[in-house]
C-alpha positions as a Python dict, from the first residue, in 0.01 Angstrom:
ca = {
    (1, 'X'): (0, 0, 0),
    (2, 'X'): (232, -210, 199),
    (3, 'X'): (576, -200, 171),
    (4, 'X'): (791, -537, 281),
    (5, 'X'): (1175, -600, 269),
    (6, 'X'): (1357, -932, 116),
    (7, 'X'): (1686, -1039, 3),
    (8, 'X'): (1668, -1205, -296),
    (9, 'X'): (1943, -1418, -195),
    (10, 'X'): (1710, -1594, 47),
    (11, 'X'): (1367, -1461, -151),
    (12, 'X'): (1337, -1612, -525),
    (13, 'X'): (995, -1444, -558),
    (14, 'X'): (831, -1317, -867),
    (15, 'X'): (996, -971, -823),
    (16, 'X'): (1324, -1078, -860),
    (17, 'X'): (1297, -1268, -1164),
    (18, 'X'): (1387, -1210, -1475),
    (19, 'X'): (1053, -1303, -1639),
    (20, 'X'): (817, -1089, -1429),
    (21, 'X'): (676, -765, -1574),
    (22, 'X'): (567, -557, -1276),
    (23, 'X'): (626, -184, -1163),
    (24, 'X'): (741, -290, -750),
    (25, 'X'): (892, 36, -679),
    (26, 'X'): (1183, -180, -552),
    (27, 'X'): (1459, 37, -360),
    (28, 'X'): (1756, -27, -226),
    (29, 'X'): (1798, -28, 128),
    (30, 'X'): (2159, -206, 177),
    (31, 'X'): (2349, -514, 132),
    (32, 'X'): (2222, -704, 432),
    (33, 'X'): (1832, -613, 420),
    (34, 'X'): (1833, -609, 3),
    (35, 'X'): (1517, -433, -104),
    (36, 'X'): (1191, -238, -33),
    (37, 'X'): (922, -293, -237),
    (38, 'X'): (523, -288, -286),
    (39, 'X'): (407, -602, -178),
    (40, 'X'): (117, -603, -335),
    (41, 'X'): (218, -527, -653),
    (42, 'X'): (93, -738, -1003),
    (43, 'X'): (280, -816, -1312),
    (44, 'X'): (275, -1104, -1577),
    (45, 'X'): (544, -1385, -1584),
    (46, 'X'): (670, -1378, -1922),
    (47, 'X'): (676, -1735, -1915),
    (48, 'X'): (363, -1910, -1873),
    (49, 'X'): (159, -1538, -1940),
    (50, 'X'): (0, -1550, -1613),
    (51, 'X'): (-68, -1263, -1354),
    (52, 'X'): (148, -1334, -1043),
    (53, 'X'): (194, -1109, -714),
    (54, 'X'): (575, -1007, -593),
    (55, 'X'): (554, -1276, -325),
    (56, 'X'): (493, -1541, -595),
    (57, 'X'): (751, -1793, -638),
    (58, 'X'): (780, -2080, -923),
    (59, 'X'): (1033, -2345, -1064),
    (60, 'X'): (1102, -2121, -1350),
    (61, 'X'): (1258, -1854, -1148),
    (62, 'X'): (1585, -1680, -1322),
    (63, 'X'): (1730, -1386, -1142),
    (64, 'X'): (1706, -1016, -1260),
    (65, 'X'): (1957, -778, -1272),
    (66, 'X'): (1851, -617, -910),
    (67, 'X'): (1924, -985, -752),
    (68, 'X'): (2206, -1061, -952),
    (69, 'X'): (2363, -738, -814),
    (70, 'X'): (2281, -819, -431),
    (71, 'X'): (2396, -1185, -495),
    (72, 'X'): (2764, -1091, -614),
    (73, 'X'): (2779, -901, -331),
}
């Protein structure tokens, strides 16, 4: 699989929220690049209980703790 890189301070996609149930493999690269993870990765939003890709985005978007941790940065 593919394997992108995003900051979730410029990236509020499904993988950084706190609603999303998905197994991304995110990593850590460093405070400027943010993370690695499988972009083509599926979970559930918690939410509205729908499936939704990482690279999803929607008005219900909360942080998670690996964005809130790059953010305060």
């Amino acid at each position: 699989m593919a394997r992108i890189r995003r900051d979730p301070r410029r990236s509020k996609t499904c993988v950084f929220c706190e609603y999303w149930t998905g197994d991304a493999d995110l990593v850590f690269v460093n405070s400027t690049v943010g993370y690695e993870y499988e972009a083509l990765a599926v979970g559930k939003c918690m939410r509205d209980n729908q499936k939704r890709y990482t690279h999803s985005g929607c008005t219900k978007f909360e942080p998670n703790v690996a964005a809130r941790k790059v953010m305060k940065l």
